[in-house]
C-alpha positions as CSV (number, residue, x, y, z in Angstrom):
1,X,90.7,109.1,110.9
2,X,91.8,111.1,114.1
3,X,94.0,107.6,115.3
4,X,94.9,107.8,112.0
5,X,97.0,110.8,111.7
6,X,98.1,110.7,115.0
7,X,99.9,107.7,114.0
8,X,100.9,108.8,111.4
9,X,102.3,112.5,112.6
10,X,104.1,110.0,115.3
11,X,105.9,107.3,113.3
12,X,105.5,108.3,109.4
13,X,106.1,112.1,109.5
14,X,110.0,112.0,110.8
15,X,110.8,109.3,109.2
16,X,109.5,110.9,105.7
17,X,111.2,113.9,106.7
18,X,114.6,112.4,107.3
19,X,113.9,110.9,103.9
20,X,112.8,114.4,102.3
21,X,116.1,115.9,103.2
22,X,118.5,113.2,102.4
23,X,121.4,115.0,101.4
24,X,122.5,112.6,98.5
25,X,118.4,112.5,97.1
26,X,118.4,116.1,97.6
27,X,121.7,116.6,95.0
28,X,120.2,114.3,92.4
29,X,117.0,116.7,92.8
30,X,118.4,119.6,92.2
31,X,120.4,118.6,89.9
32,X,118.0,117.5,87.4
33,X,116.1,120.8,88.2
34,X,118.7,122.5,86.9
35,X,119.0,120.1,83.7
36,X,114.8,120.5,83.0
37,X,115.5,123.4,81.0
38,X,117.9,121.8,78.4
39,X,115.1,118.8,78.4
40,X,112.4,121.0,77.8
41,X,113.6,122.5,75.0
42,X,115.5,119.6,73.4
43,X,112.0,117.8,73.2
44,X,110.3,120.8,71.5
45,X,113.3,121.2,69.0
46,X,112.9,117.5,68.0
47,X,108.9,117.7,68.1
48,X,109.0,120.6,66.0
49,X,110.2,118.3,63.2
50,X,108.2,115.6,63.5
51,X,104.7,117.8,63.7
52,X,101.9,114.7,62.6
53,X,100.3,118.4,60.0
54,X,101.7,117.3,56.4
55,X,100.6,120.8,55.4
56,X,103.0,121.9,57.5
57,X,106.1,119.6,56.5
58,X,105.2,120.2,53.2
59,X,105.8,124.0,53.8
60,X,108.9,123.5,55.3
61,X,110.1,121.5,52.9
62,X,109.0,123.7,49.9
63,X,111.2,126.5,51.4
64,X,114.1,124.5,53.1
65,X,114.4,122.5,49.4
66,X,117.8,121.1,50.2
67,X,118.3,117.2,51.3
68,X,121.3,116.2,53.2
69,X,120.0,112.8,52.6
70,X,117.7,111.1,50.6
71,X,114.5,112.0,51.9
72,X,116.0,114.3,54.5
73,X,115.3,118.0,54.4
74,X,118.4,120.7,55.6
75,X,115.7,122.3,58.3
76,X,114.9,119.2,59.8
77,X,118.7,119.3,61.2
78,X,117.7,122.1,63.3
79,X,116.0,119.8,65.8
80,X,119.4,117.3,65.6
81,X,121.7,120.2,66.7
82,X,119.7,121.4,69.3
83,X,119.1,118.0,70.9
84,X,123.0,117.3,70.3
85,X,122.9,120.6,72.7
86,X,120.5,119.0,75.4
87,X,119.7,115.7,75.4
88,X,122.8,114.0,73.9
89,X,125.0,115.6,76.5
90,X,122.5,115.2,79.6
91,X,124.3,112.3,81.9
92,X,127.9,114.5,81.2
93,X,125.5,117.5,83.1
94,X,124.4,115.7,85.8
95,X,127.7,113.5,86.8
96,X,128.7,117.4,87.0
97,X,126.1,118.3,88.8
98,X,125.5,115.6,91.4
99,X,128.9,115.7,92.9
100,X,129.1,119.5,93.0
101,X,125.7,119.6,94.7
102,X,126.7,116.8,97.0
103,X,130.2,118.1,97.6
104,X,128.8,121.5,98.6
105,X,126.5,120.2,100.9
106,X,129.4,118.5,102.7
107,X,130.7,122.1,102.6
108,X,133.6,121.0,100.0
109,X,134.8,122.7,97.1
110,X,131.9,121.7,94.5
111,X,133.7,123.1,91.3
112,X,136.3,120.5,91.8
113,X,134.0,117.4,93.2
114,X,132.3,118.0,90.1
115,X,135.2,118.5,87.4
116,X,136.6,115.2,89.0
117,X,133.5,113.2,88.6
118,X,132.8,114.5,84.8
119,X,136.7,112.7,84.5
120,X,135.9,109.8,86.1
121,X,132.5,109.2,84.1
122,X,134.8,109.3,81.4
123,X,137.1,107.1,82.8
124,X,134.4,104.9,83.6
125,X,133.6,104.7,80.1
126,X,131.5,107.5,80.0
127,X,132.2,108.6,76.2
128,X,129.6,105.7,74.9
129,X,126.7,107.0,76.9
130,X,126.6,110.7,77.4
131,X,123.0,110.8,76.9
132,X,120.4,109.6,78.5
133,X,121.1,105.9,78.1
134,X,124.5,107.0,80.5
135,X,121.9,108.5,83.5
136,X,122.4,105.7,86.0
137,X,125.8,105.3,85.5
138,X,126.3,109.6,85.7
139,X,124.3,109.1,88.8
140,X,126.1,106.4,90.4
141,X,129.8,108.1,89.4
142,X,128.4,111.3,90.4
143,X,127.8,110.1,94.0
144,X,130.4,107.8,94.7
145,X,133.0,109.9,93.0
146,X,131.7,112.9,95.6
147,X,132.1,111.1,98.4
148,X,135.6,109.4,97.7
149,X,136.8,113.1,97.1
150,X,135.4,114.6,99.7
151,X,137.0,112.1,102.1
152,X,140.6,112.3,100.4
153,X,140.4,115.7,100.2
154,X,139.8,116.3,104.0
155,X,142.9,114.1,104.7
156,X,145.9,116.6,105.4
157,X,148.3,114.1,103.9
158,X,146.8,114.1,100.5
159,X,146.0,118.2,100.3
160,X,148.9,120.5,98.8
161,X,149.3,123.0,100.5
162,X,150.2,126.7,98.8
163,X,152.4,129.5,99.9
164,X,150.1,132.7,101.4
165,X,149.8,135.3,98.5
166,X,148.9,132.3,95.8
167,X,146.0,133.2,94.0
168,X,142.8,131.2,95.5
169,X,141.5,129.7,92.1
170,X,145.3,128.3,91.9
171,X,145.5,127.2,95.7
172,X,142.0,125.7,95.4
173,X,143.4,123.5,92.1
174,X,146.6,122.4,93.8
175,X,144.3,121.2,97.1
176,X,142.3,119.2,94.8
177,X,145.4,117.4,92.9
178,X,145.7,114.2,94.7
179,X,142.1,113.5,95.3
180,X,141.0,114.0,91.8
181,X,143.9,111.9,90.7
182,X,143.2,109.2,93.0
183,X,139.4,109.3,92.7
184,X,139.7,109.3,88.3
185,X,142.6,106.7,88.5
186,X,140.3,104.5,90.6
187,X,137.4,104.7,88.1
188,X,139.7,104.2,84.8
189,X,141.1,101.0,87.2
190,X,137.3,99.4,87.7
191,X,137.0,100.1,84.1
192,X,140.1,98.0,83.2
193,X,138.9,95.2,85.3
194,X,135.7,95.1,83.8
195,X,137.4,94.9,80.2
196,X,139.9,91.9,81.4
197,X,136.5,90.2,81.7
198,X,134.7,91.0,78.3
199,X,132.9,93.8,79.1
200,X,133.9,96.5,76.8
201,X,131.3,99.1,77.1
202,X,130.4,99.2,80.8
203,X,127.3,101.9,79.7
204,X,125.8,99.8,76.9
205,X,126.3,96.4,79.5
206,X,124.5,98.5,82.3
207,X,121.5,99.5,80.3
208,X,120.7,96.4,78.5
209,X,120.7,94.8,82.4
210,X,119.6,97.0,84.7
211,X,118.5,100.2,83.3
212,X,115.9,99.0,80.2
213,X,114.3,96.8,83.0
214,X,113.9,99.0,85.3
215,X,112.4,102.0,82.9
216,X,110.1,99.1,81.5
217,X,108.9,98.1,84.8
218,X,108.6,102.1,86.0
219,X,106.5,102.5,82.8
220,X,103.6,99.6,83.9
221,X,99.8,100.8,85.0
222,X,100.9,99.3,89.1
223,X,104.0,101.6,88.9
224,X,102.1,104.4,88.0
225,X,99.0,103.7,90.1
226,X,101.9,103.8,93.1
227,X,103.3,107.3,92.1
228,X,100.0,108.6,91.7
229,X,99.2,107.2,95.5
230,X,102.6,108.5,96.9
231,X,102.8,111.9,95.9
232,X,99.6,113.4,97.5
233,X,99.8,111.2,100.3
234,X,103.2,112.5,101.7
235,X,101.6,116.0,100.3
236,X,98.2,115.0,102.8
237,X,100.8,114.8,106.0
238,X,102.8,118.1,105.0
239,X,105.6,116.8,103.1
240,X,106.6,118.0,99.7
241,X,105.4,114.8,97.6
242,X,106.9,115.8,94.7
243,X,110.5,116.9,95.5
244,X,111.2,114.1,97.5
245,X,109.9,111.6,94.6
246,X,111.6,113.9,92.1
247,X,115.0,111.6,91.5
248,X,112.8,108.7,90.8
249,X,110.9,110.6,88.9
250,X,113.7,111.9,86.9
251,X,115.6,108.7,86.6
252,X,112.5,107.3,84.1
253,X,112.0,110.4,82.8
254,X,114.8,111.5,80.2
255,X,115.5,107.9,79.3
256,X,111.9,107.5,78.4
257,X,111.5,111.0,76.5
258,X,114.3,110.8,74.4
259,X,112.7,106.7,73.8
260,X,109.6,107.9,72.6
261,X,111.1,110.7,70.7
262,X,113.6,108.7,68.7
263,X,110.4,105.7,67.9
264,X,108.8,108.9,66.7
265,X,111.5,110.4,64.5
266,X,112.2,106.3,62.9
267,X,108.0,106.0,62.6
268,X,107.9,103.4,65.4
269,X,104.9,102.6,68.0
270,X,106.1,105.2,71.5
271,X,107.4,102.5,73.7
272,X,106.6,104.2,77.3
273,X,103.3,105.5,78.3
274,X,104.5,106.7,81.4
275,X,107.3,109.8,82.3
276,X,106.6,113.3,83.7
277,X,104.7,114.9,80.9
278,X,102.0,112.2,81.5
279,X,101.5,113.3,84.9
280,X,101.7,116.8,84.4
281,X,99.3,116.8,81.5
282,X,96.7,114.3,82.9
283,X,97.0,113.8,86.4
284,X,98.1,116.9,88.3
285,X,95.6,119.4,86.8
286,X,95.9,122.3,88.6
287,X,98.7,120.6,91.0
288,X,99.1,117.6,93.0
289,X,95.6,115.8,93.8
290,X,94.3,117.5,90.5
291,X,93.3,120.8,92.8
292,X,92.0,122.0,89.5
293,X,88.8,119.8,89.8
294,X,88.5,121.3,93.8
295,X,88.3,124.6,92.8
296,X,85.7,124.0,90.3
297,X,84.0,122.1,92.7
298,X,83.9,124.7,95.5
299,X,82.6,127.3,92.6
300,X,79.7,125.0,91.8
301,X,78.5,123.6,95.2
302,X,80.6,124.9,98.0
303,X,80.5,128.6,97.8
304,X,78.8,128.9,101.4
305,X,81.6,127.4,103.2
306,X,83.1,130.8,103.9
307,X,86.8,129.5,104.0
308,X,86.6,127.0,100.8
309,X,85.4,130.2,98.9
310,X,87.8,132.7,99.9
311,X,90.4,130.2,99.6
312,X,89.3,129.1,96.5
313,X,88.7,132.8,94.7
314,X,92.9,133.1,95.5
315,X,94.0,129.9,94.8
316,X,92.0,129.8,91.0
317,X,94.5,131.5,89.2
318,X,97.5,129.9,90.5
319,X,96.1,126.4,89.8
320,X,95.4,127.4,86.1
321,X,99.2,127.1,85.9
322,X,99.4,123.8,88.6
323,X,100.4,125.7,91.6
324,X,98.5,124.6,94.3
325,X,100.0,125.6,97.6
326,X,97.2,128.0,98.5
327,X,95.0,125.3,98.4
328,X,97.3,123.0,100.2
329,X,97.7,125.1,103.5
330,X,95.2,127.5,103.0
331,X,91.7,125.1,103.4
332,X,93.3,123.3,103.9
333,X,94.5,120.1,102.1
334,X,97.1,119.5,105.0
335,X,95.2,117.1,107.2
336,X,91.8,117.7,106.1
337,X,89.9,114.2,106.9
338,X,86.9,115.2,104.6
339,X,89.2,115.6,101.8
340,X,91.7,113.2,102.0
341,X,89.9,110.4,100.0
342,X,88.9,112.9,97.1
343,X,92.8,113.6,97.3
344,X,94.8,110.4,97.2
345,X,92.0,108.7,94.7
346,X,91.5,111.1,91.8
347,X,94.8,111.5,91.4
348,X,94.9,107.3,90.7
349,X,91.4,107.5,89.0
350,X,93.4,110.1,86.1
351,X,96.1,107.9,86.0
352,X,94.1,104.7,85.9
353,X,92.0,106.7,82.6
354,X,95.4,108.4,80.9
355,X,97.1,105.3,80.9
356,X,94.3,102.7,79.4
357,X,93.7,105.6,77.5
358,X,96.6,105.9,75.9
359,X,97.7,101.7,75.9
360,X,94.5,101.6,73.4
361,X,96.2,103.9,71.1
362,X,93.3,106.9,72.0
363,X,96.3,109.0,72.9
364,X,99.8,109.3,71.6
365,X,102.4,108.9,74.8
366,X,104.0,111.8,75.5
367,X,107.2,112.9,73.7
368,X,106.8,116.9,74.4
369,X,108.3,118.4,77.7
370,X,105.7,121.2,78.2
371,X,106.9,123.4,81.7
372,X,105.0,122.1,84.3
373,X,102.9,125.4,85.2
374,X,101.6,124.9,81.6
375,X,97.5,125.0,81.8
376,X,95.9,121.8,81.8
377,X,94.4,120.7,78.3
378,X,97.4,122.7,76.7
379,X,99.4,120.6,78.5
380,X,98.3,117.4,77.2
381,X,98.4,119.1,73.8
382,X,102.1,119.8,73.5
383,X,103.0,116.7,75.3
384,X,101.5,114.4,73.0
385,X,101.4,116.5,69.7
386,X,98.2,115.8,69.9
387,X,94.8,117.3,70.2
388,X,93.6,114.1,71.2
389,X,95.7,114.8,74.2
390,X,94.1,117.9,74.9
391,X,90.8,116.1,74.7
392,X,91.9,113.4,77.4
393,X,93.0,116.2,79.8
394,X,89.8,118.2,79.3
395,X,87.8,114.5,80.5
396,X,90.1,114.1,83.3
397,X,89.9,117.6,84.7
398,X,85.8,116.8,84.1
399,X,86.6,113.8,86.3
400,X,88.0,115.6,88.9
401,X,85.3,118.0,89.6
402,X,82.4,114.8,89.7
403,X,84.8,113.4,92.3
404,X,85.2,116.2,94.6
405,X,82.0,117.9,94.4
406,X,80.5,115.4,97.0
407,X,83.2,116.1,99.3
408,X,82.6,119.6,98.9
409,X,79.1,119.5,99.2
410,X,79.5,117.7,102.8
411,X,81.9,120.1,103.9
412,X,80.0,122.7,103.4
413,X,76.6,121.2,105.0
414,X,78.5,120.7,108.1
415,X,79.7,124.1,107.9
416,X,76.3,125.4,108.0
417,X,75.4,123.3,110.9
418,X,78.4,125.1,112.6
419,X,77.1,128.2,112.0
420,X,73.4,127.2,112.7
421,X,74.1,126.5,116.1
């Protein structure tokens, strides 16, 4: 194990770091961050209506009596407006947001980046997909559109220049003219080529080829047996697992939310099992590695390893709500040998039992967006509607403790020898 790290602190670390801090990863991060709000809510507005409690749609409907259409009831458009508000305007968000991000990284005016890669998205065709079915394209527009400007824009040629005593916001405008224009006119022009040879919709054309696939293929039992293996394995060495998987992450994620939410709303079987709520509800209980299940396990068998239970008692509450740094550098979880196998396999075990779980129709897949510091067993409540879903939580978090209390246990014997000696 020692050979082990050392090989890996000498050829994985820095390469994993360079990866972490990509500049271009790191806008697409944080720009979906600053998106998960609108998700969040936009899948409980829509959930709200399609609660699987006839008692409660009845009520509803016995107050709200008015149909818009047959069958229809007037409250039930509550849900429809606010997902016009979140979901049905994401990629226009994030072509916004991943060239601003990027652009200010590059220490560029972001506002402008950003305005000029909302009008080439549109240019690009951008009108037909501003939801979620739009995200690749929004992502690829977003980047490419950043770095074109950023490039024209640092050419003196191309900048216009304004007289001293011009207000900035005005100056700042004028500076952006010609790149924006170039950068738009370009997109509109790749457009135009792409209808000379039939391909009127370049957003519906993408989808059907490249981004359907791909969510289909994300959403398989290997894909999700590898995310589950990733995340605390760059966590193991030090590295922040889940940022730095984040864009993949997020890239499946809406698409396959607002998916499931629209087969729920037309009475259709939940086409994908697996998105972000289905990790946060039944894999990372308590936080990556399902830390949850370790500090149950230290309660129960390893409350004489001095450090595991001091540790532990500080890092409980913060892992009721999935925060587990504590835990992570304060065992630690960090390149701890004894606990490295209890942490990169329960995390694939919960997966392995969530997904079959759910494939065999135990478990609704997960339409709901709970936060992510949500307490496990809640969460897989409100992400599947279901208190079937709570149930499957409550068995993986059982799971998790079985799994780690052996590795606890030795820990602590060899902790005692220590102190015997």
């Amino acid at each position: 194990m020692d050979k082990f790290i050392a090989f890996m602190d000498a050829k994985f670390i820095p390469v994993a770091s360079k990866i972490g801090a990509q500049r271009h990863l790191v806008a697409i991060r944080d720009s979906f961050v600053v998106t998960m709000p609108l998700m969040i809510l936009g899948a409980f507005a829509v959930l709200i209506n399609n609660l699987p409690i006839p008692a409660v749609q009845n009520f509803m409907n016995s107050i709200f009596s008015k149909q818009v259409e047959d069958g229809v009831y007037i409250w039930t458009k509550f849900g429809g407006n606010v997902w016009n508000g979140t979901f049905a305007i994401l990629s226009v968000l994030i072509a916004f947001l991943v060239a601003y991000n990027l652009a200010n990284s590059y220490g560029k005016n972001g506002i402008s980046a950003g305005t000029t890669s909302l009008g080439a998205f549109f240019a690009f065709g951008g009108a037909t997909g501003m939801s979620s079915n739009g995200l690749f394209i929004a992502l690829i527009v977003g980047l490419i559109s950043a770095e074109l400007f950023c490039k024209l824009a640092g050419n003196d040629k191309l900048v216009i220049k304004m007289p001293d005593g011009v207000p900035p916001a005005v100056a700042n405008s004028f500076a952006a003219l010609m790149p924006a224009m170039i950068t738009i006119s370009l997109f509109g022009l790749i457009n135009t080529f792409f209808m000379a040879f039939g391909i009127m919709d370049v957003v519906a054309s993408f989808y059907a080829a490249v981004q359907e696939p791909f969510m289909k293929l994300s959403s398989s039992y290997p894909s999700a047996l590898l995310l589950a293996f990733l995340t605390p394995f760059l966590w193991f060495f030090g590295l922040h697992g889940a940022n730095m998987l984040e864009p993949l992450m997020q890239s499946i994620n809406a698409p396959s939310i607002e998916a499931n939410i629209k087969a729920l709303e037309a009475g259709k079987e939940l086409p994908y099992i697996v998105n972000k709520p289905f990790f946060d509800a039944f894999v990372n209980l308590g936080g990556t590695g399902a830390t949850l299940g370790l500090v149950i396990a230290i309660f129960l068998v390893g409350k004489k390893h001095k450090q595991f239970s001091v540790v532990g008692k500080l890092g409980a509450a913060p892992s009721l709500f999935n925060i587990n740094e504590p835990l992570t550098f304060g065992l630690p979880i960090v390149l701890n040998p004894i606990l490295f196998i209890p942490y990169i396999v329960t995390p694939m075990i919960l997966v392995t039992v969530a997904y079959f779980a759910t494939s065999m129709g135990l478990v609704p897949a997960a339409t709901g967006m709970p936060p992510w510091v949500t307490p496990p067993v809640i969460g897989g409540i409100l992400a599947t509607n279901s208190l079937s879903g709570g149930v499957l939580s409550a068995v993986n978090l059982v799971i998790s403790v079985i799994i780690y209390v052996p590795f606890i246990k030795m820990a602590t014997i060899q902790e005692m020898k220590k102190e015997a000696v």
